[in-house]
C-alpha positions in Angstrom: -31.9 84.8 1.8 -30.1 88.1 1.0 -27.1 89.5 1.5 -28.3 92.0 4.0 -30.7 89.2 5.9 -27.7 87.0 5.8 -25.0 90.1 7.2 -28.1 90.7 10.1 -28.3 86.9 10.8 -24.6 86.8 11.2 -24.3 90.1 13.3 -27.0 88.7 15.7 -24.6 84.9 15.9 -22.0 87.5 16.7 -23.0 88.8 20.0 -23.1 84.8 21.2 -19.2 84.6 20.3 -17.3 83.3 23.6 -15.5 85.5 26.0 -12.1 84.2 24.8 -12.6 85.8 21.3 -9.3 87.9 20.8 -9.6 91.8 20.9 -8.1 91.8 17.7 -11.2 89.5 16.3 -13.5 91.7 18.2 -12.4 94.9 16.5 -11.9 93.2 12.8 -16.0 92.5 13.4 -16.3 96.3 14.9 -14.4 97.6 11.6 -16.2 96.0 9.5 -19.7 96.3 10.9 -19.1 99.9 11.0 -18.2 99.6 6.8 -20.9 97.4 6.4 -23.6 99.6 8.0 -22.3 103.2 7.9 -19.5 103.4 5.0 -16.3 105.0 5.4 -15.4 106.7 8.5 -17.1 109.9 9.2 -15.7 111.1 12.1 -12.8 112.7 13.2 -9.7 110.4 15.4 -10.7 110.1 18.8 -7.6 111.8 21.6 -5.0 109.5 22.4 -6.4 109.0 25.9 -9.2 107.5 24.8 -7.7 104.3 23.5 -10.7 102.2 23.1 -12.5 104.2 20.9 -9.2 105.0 19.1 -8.6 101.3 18.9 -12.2 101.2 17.5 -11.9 104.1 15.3 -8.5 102.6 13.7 -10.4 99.7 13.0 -12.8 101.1 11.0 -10.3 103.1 9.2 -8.4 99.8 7.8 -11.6 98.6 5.9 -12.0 102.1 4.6 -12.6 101.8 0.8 -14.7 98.5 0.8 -18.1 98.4 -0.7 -20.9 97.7 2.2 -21.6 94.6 0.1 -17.7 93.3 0.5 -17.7 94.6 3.8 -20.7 92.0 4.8 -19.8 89.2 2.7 -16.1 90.1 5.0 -17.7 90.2 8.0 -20.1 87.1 7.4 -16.9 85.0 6.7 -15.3 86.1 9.8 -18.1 85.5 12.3 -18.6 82.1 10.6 -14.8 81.4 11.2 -14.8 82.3 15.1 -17.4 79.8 15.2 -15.5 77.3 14.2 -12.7 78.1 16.0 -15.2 78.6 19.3 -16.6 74.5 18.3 -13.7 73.1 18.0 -12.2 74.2 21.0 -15.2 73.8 23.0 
């Protein structure tokens, strides 16, 4: 399987992650999804009332400068860590 299968396999595992997955998880993933599938951030800073997709935005921005192939072979580690996490506490 390919990178790219492997980063879509993963991405799909990722929307079955339990509710108690940490914020901070959930916007690493964002971040680097975004990297993965998009590149570096494209847009401008959303307002500072609009703190989710500021909180999103931000988390794009820390990955900026990763390859899309780092960003995926990032993000496949991470989504195969919260699984473990999620087993073992299950």
């Amino acid at each position: 399987m390919g990178l790219k299968e492997d980063f879509e396999e993963h991405a799909e595992n990722a929307k079955t992650l339990p509710e108690s997955t940490s914020n901070e998880d959930k916007l690493i993933l964002y971040g680097l999804y975004k990297q993965a599938t998009v590149g570096n951030v494209n847009t401008a800073r959303p307002g500072m009332f609009n703190m989710r997709d500021r909180a999103k935005w931000d988390a794009w921005k820390a990955v900026e400068g990763k390859s899309q192939e780092e960003a995926m072979n990032d993000y496949i580690t991470k989504v195969k860590q919260l699984k473990e996490q999620a087993a073992g506490s299950a």
